[in-house]
MARBA-3410 file (N, C-alpha, C, O; in Angstrom, 1 decimal):
235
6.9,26.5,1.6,8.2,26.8,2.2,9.3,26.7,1.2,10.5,27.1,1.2 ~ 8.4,25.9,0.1,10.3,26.4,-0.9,9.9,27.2,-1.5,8.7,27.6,-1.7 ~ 11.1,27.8,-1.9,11.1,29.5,-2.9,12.5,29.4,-3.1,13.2,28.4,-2.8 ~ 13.0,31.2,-3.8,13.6,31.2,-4.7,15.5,31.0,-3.6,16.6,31.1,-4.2 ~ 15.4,30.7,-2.5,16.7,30.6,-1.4,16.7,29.1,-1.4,17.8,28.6,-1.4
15.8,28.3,-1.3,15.8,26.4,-1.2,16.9,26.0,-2.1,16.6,25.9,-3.3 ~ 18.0,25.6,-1.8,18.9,24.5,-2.3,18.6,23.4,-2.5,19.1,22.9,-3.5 ~ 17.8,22.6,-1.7,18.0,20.8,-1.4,16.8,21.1,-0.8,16.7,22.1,-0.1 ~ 15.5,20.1,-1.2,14.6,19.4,-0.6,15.0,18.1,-0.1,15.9,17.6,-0.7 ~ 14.6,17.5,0.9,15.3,16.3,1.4,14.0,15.3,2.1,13.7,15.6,3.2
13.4,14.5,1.6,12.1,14.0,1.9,12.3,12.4,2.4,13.3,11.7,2.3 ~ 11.1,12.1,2.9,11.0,10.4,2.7,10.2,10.2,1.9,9.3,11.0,1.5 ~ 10.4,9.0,1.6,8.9,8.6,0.2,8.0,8.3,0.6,7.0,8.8,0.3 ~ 7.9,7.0,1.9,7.3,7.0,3.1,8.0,7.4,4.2,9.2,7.6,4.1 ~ 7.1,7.6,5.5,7.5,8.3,6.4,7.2,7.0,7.4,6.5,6.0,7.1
7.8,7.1,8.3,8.2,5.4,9.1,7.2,5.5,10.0,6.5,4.5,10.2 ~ 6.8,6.7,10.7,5.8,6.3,11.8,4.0,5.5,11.2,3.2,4.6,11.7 ~ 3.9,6.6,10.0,2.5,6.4,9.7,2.5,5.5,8.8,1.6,4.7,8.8 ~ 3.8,5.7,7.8,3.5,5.4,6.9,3.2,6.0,4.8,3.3,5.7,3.7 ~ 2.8,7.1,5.7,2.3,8.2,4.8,3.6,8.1,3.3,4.8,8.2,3.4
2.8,7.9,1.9,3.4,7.9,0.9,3.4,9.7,-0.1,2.6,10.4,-0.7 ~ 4.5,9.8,0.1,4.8,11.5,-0.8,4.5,10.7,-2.2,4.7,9.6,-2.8 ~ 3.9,12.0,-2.4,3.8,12.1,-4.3,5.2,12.8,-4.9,5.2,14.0,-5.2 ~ 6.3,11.9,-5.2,7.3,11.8,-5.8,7.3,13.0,-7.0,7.9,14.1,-7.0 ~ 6.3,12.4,-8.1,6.1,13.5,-9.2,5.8,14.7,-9.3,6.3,15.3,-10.3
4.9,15.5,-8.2,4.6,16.4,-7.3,5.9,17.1,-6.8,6.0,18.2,-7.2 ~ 6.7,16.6,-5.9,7.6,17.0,-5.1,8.7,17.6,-6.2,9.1,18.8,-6.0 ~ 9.1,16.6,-7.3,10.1,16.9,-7.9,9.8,18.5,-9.0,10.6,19.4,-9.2 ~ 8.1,18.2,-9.6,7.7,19.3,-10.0,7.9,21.0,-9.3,8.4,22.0,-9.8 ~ 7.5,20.9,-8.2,7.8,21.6,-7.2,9.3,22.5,-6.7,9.6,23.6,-6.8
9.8,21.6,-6.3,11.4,21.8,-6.1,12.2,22.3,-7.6,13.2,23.0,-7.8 ~ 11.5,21.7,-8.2,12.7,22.1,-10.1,12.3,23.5,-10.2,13.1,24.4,-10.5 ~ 10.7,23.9,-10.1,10.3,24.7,-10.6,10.9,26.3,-9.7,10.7,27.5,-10.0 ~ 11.7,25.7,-8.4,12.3,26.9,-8.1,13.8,26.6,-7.6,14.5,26.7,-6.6 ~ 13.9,26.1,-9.1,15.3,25.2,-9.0,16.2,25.3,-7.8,17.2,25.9,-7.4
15.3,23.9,-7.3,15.9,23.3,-6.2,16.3,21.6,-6.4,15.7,21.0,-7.3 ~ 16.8,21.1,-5.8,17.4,20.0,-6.1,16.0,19.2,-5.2,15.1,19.7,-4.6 ~ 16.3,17.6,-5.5,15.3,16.9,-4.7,16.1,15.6,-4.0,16.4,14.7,-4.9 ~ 16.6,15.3,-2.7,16.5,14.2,-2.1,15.5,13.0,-1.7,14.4,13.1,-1.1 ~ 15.8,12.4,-1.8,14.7,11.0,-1.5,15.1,10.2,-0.8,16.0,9.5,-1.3
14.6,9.8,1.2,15.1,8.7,1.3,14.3,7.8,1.0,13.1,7.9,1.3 ~ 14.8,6.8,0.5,13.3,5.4,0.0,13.4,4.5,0.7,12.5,3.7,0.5 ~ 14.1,4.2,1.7,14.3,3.2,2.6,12.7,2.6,3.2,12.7,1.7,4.0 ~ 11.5,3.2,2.9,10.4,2.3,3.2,10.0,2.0,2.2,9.2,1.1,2.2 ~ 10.5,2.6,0.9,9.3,2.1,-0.1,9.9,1.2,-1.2,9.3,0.3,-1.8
11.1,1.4,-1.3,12.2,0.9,-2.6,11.8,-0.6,-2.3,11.7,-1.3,-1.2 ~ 11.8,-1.0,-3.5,11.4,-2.3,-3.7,10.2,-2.8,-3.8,10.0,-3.7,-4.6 ~ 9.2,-2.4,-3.1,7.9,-2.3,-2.9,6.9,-1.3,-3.9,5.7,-1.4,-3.9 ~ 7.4,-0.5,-4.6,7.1,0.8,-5.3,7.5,1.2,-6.7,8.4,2.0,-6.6 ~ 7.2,0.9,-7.6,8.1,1.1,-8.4,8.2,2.4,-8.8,7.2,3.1,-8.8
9.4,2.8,-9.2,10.1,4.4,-9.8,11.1,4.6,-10.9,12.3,4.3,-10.6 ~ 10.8,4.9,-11.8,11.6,4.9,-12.7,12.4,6.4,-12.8,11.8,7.5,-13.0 ~ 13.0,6.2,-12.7,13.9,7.9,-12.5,14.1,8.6,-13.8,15.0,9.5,-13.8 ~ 13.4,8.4,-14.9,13.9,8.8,-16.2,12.1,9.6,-15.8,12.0,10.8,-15.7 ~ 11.6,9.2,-15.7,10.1,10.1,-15.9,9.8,10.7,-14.6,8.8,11.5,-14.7
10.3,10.6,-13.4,10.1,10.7,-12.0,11.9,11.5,-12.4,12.8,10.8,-12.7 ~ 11.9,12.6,-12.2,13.5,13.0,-12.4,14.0,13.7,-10.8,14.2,14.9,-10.5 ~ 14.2,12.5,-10.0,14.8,13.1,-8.9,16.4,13.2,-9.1,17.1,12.6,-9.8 ~ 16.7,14.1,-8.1,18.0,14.1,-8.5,19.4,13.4,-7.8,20.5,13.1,-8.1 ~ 18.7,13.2,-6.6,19.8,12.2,-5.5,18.3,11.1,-4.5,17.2,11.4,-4.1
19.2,9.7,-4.5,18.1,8.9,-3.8,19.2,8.3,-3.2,20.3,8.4,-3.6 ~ 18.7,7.4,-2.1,19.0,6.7,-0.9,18.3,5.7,-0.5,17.1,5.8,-0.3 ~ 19.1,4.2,-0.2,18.1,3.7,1.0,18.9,2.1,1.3,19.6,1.5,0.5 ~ 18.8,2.0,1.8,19.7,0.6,2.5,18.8,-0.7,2.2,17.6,-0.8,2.1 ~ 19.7,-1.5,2.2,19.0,-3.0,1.8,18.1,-3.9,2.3,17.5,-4.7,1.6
18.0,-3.6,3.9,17.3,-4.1,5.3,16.1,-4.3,5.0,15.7,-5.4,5.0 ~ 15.3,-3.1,4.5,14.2,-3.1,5.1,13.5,-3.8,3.5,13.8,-4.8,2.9 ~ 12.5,-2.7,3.1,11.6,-3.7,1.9,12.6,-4.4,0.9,12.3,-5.5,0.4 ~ 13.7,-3.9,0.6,14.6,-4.8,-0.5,14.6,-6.1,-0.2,14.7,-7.0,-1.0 ~ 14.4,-6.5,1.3,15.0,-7.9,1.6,16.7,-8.4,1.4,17.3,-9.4,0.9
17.2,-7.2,2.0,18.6,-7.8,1.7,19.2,-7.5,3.1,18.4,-7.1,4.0 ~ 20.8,-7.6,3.5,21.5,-7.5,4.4,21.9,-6.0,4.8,22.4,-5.2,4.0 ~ 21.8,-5.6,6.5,22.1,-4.8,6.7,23.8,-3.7,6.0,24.6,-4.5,5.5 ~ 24.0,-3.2,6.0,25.5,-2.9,5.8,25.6,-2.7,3.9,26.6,-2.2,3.4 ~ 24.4,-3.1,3.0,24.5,-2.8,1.9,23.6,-2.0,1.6,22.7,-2.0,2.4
23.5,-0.9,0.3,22.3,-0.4,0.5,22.6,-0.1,-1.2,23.5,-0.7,-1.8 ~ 21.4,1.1,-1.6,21.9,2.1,-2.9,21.9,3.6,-2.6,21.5,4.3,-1.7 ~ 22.6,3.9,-3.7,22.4,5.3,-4.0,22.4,5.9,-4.9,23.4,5.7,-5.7 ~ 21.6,6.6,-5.1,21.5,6.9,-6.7,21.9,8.8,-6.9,21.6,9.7,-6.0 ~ 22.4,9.0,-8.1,22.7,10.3,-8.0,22.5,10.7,-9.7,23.0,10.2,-10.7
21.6,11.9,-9.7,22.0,12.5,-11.4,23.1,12.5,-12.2,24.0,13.1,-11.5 ~ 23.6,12.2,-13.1,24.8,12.0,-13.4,25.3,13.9,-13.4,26.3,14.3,-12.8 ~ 24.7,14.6,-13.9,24.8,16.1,-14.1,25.4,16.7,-12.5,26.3,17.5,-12.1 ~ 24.3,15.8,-11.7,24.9,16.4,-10.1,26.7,15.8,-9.9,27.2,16.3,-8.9 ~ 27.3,15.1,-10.4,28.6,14.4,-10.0,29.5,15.3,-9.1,30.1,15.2,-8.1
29.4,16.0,-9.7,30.7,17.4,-9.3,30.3,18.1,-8.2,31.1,18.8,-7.6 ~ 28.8,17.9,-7.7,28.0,19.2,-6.4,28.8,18.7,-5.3,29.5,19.5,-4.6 ~ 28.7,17.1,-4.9,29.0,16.1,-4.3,30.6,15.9,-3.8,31.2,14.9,-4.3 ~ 31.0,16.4,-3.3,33.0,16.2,-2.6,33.0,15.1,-2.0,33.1,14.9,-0.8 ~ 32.9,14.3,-2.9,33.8,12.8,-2.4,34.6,13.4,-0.7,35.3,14.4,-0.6
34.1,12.6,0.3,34.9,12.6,1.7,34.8,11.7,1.9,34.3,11.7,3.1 ~ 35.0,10.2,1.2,35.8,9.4,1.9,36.3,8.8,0.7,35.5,7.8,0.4 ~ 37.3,8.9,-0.2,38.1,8.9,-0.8,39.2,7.9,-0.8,40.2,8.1,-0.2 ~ 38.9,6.6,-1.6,39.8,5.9,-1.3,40.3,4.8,-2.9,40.0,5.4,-4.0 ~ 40.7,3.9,-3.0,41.7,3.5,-3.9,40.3,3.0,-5.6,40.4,3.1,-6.9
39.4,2.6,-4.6,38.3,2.5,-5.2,37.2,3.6,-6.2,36.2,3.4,-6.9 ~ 38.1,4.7,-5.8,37.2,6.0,-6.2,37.6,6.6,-7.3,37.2,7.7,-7.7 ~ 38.6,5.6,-8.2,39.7,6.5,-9.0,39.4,5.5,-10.4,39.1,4.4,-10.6 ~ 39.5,6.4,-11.0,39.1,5.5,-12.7,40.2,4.4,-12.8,40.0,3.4,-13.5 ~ 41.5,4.5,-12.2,42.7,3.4,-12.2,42.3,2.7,-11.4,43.3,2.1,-11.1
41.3,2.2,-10.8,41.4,1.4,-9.5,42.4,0.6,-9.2,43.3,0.6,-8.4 ~ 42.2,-0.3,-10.1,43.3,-2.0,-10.5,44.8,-1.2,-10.9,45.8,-2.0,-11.1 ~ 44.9,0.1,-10.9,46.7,0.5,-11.4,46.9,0.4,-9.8,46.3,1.3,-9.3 ~ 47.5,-0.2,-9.0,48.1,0.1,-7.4,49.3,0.5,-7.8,50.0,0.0,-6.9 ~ 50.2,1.1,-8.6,51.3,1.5,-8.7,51.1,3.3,-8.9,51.9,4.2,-8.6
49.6,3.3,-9.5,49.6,4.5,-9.9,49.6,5.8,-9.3,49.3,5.5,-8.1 ~ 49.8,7.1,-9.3,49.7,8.0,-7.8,48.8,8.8,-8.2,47.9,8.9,-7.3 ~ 48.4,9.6,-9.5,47.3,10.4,-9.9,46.4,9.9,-9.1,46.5,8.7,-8.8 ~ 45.3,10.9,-8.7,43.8,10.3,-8.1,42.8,11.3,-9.8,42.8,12.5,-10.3 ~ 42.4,10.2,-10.2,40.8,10.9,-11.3,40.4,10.0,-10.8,40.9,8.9,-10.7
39.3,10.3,-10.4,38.1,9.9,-10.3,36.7,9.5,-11.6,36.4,9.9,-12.7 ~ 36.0,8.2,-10.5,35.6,8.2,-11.3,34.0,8.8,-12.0,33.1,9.4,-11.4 ~ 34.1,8.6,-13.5,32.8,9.6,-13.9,31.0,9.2,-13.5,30.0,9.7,-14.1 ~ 31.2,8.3,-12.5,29.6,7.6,-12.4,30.0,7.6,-10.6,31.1,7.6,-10.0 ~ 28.7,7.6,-10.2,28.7,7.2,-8.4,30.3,6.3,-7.8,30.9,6.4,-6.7
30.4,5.7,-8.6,31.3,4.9,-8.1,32.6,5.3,-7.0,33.1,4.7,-6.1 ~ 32.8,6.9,-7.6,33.7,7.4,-6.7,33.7,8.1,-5.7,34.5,8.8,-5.2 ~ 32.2,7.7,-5.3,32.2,7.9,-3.8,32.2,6.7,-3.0,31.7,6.7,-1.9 ~ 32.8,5.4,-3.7,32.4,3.8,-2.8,33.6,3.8,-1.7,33.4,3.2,-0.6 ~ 34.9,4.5,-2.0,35.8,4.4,-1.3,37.0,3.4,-1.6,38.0,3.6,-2.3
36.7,2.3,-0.9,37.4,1.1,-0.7,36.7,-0.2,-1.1,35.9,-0.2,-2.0 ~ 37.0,-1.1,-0.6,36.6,-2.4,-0.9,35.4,-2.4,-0.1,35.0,-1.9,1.0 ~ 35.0,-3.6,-1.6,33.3,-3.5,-1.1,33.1,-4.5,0.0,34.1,-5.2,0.5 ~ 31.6,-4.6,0.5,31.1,-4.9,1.5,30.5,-6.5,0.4,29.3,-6.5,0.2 ~ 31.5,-7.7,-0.1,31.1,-8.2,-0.9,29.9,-9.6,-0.5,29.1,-10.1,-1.3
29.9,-9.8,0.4,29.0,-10.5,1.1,27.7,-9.8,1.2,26.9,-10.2,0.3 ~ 27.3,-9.2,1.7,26.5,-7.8,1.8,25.6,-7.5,-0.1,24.4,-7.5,-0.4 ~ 26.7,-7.2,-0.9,26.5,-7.0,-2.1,25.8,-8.3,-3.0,24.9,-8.3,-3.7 ~ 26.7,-9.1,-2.5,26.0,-10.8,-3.4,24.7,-10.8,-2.8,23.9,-11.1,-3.6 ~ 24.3,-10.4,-1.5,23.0,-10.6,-0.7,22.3,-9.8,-1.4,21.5,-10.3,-2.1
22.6,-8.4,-1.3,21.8,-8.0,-1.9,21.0,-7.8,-3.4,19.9,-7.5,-3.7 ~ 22.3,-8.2,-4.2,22.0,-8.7,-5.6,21.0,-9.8,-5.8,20.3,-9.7,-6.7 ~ 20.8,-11.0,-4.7,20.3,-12.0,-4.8,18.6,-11.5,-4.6,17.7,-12.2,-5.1 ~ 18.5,-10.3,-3.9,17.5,-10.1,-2.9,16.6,-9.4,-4.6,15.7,-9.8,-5.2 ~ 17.6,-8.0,-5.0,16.8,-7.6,-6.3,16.6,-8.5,-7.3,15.7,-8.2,-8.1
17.2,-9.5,-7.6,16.7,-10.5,-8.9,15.6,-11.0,-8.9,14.8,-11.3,-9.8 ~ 15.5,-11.3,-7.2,14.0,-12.0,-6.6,13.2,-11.4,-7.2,12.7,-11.7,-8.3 ~ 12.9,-9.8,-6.4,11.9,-8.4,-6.5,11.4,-8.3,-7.9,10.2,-8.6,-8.2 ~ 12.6,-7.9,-8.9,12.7,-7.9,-10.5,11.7,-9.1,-11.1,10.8,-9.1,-12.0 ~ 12.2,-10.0,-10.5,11.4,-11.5,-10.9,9.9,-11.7,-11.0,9.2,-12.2,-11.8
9.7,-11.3,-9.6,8.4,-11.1,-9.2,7.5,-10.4,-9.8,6.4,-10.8,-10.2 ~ 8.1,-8.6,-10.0,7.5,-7.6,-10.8,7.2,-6.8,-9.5,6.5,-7.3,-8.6 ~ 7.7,-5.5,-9.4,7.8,-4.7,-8.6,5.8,-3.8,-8.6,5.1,-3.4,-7.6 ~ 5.6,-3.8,-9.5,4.0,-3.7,-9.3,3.2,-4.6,-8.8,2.5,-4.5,-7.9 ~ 3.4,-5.8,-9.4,2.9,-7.5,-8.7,2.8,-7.0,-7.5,1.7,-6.9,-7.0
4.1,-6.5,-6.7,4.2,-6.8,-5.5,3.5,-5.5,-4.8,3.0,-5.5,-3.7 ~ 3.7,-4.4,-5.7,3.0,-3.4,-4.6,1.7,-3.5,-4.5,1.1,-3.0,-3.5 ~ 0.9,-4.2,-5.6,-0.9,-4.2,-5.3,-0.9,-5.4,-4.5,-1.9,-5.6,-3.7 ~ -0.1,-6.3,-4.5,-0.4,-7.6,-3.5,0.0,-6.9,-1.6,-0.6,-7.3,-0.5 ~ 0.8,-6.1,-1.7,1.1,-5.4,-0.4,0.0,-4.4,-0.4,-0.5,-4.4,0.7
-0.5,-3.8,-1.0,-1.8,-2.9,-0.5,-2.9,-3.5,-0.3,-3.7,-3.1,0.5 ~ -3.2,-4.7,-1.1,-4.2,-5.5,-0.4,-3.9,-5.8,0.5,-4.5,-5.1,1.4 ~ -3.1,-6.5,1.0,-2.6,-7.0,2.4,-3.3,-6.1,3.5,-4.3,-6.3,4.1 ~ -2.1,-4.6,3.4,-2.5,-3.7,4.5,-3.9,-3.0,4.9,-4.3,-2.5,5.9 ~ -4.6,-3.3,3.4,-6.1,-3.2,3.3,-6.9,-4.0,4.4,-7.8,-3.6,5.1
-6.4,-5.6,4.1,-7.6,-6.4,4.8,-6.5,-6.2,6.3,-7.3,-6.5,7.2 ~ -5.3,-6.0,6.7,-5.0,-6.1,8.2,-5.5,-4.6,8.6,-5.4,-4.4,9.9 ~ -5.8,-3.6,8.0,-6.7,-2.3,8.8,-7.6,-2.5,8.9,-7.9,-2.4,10.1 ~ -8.8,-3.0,8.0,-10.2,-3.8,8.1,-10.3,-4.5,9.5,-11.1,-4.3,10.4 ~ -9.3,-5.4,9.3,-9.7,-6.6,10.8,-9.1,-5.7,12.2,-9.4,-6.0,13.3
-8.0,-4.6,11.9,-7.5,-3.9,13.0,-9.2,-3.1,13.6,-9.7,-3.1,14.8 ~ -9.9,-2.4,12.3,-10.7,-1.8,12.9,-11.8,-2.6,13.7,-12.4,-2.1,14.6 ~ -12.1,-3.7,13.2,-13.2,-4.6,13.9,-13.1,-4.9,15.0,-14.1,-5.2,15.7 ~ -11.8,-4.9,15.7,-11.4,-5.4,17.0,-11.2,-4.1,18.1,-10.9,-4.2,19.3 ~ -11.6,-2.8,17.4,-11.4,-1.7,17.9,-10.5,-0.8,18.0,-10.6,0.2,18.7
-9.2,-1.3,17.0,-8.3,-0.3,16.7,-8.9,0.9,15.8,-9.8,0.9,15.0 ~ -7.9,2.2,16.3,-8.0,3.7,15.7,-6.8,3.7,14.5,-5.6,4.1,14.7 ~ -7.2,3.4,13.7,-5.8,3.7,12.1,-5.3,4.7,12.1,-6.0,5.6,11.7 ~ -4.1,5.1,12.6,-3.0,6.2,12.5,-2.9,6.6,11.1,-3.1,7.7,10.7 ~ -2.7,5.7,10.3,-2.1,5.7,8.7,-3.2,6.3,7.5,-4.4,5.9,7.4
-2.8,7.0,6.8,-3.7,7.6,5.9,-3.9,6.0,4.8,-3.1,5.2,4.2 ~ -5.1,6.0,4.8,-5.4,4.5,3.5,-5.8,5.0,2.0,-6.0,4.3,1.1 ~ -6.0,6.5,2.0,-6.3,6.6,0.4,-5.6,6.1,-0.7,-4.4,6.2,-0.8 ~ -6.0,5.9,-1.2,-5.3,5.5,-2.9,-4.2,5.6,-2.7,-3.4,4.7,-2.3 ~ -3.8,7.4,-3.0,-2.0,8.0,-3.5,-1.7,7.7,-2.0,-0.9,6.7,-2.1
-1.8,7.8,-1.2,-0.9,7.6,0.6,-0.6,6.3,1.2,0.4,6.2,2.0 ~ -1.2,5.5,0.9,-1.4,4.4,1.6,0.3,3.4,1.2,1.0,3.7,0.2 ~ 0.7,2.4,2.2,1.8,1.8,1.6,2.0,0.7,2.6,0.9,0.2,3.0 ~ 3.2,0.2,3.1,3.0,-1.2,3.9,3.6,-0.8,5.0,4.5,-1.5,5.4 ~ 3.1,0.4,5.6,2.9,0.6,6.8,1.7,1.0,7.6,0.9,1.9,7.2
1.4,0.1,9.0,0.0,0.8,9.3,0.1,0.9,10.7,0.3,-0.2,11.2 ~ -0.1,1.9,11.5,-0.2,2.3,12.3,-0.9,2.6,13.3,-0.2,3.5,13.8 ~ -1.8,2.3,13.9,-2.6,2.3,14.7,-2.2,2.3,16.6,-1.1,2.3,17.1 ~ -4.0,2.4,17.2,-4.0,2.9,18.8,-4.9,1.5,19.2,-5.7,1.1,18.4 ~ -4.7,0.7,20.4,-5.8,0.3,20.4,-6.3,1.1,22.4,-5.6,1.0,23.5
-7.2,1.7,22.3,-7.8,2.7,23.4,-7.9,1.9,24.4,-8.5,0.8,24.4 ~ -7.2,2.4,25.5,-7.1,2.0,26.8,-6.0,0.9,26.6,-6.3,0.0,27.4 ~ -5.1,0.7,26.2,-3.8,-0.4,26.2,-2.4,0.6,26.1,-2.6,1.6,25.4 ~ -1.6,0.5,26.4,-0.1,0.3,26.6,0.1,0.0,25.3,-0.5,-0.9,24.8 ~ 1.1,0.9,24.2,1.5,0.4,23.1,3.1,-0.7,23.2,3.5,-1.6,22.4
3.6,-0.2,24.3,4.6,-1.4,24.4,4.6,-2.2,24.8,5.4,-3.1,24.5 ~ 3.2,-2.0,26.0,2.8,-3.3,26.5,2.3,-4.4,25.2,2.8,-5.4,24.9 ~ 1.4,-3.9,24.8,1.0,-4.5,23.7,1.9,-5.4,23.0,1.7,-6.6,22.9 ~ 3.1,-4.5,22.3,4.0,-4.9,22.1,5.1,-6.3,22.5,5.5,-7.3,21.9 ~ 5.2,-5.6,23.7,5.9,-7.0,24.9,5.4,-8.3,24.0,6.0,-9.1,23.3
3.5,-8.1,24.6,3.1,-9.2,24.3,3.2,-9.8,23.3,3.3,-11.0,23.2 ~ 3.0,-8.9,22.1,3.0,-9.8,20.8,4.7,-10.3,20.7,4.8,-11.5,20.8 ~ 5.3,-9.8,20.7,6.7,-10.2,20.7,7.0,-11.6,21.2,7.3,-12.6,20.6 ~ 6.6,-11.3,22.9,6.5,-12.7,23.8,5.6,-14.1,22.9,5.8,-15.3,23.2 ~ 5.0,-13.8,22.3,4.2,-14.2,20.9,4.6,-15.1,19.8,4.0,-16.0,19.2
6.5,-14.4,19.5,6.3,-14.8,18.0,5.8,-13.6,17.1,6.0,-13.9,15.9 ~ 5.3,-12.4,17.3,4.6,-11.8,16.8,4.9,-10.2,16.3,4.7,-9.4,17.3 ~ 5.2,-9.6,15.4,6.4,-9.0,15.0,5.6,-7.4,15.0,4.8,-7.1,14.0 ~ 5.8,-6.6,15.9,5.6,-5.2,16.2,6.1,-4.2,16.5,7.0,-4.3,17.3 ~ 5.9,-3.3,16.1,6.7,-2.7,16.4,6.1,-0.5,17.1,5.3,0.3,16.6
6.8,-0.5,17.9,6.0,1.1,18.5,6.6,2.6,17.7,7.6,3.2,17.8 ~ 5.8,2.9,17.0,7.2,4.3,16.7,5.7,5.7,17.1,4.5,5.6,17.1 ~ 6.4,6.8,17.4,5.1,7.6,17.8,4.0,8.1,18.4,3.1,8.9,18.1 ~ 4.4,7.1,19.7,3.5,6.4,20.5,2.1,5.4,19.8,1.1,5.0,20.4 ~ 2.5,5.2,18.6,1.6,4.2,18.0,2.1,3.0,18.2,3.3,3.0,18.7
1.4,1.9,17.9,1.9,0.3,17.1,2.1,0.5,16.1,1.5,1.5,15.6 ~ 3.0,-0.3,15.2,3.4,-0.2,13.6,3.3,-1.7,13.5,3.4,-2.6,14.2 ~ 2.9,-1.6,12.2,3.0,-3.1,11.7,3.6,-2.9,10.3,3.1,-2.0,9.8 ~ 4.4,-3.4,9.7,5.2,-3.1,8.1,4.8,-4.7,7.6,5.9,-5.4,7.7 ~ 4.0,-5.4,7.3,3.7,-6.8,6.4,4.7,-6.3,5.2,4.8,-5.2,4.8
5.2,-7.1,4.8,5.3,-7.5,2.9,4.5,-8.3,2.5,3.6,-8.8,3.1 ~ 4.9,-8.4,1.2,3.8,-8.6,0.3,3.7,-10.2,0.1,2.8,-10.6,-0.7 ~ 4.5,-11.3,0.8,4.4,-11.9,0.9,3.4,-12.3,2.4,3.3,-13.5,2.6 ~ 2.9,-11.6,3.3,2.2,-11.7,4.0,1.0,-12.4,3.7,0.6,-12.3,2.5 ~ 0.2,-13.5,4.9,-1.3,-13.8,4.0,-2.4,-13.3,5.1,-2.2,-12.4,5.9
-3.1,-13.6,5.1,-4.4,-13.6,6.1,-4.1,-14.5,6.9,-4.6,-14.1,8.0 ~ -3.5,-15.8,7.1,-3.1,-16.6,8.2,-2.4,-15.4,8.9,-3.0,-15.1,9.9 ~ -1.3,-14.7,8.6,-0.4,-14.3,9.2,-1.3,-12.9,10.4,-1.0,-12.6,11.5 ~ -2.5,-12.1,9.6,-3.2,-11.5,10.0,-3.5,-12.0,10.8,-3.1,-11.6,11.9 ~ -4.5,-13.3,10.9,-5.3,-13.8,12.1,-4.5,-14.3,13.0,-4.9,-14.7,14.1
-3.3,-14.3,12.7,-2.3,-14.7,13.7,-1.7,-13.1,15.5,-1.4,-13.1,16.7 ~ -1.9,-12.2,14.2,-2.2,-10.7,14.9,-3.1,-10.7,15.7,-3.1,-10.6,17.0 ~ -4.1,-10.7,14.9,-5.7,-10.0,15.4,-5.5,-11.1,16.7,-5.6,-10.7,17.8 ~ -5.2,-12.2,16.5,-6.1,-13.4,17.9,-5.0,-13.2,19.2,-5.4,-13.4,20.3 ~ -3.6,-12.9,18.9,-2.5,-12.3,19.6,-2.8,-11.3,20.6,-2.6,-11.2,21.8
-3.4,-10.3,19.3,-3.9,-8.7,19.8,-4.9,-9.2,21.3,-4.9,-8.9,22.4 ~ -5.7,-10.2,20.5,-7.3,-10.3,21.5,-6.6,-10.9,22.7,-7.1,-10.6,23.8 ~ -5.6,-11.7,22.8,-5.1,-12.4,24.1,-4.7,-11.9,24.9,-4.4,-12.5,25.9 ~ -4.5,-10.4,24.8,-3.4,-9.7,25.4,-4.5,-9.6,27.3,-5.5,-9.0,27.4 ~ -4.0,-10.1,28.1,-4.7,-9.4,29.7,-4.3,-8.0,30.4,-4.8,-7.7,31.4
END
């Protein structure tokens, strides 16, 4: 579907219902080669994944701090090619966006030459300390650390999902797999299900008429058998 009319590819890295992980390097190959631009939302995988954008050359990314970052709603990133600056019309334009920031007397608007001048106004600085605090963690840890410690995870909670008689929604190969998993279990109610685990303590969630489960990578097998024996309680 792309060819030589495609402007903008616009993708998730993961996709929220399944789960399902795109091949980044693939995509970007793809889209350049009929020069087209590449979007990325990463909001499932950032943090969890690591991407270096110097060898992976996407050209605009996204994704908010909530979810795998571990940080506070209301802050996020965004990342942009430096080359793309100009494609982009600043619309929401404010004191913050201007290479003088700190001049308040001044009337010229330039802008500035990095993302910055699309932030607008005053930052969201609570939000921002949060989330600074949240990447130093990640960084700390080692962003690979954490993604083979999260694919084991999701590994042994599909294992024990299927023993109990769940149907895995989520692709588990190698390149696909990520810290979402998805599943049916036959003959139940997914929100019922839900209800229950909830009513539980027990953290679920329905998208697609599936159950979803998103662990991080701090998850253990307590926390599993805490599922599975939840799941089995359910009347």
């Amino acid at each position: 579907m792309c060819d030589s009319n495609t402007r903008i590819v616009a993708v998730s890295w993961v996709g929220y219902a399944t789960g399902w992980r795109n091949d980044l390097d693939a995509l970007v190959e793809i889209a350049h080669r009929k020069r087209a631009l590449l979007f990325v939302d990463a909001i499932q995988a950032l943090g969890v994944f690591p991407l270096d954008v110097a060898r992976t050359p996407v050209d605009f990314l996204a994704a908010d701090g909530h979810k795998w970052l571990l940080g506070p709603e209301g802050a996020g990133i965004f990342y942009t090619h430096r080359e793309h600056l100009d494609l982009l019309r600043p619309v929401g334009i404010g004191w913050n966006s201007a290479v003088n920031s700190s001049e308040y007397g001044a009337t010229e608007l330039s802008l500035k030459l990095n993302a910055g001048r699309y932030e607008g106004g005053s930052y969201n600085m609570g939000g921002v300390a949060a989330l600074a605090a949240s990447l130093e963690f990640l960084l700390s840890v080692g962003v690979a650390r954490i993604s083979a410690r999260l694919l084991d995870v999701t590994d042994i909670l599909s294992a024990r999902l299927e023993a109990i008689g769940a149907e895995i929604g989520s692709c588990r190969d190698e390149s696909r797999r990520s810290g979402i998993v998805a599943f049916n279990l036959p003959g139940r109610n997914p929100l019922q299900t839900r209800k229950h685990c909830l009513d539980h303590k027990v953290a679920v969630n329905c998208r697609a008429g599936r159950l979803r489960v998103s662990p991080h990578a701090y998850a253990n097998e307590d926390d599993i058998a805490r599922l599975i024996s939840t799941i089995g309680g359910q009347t």
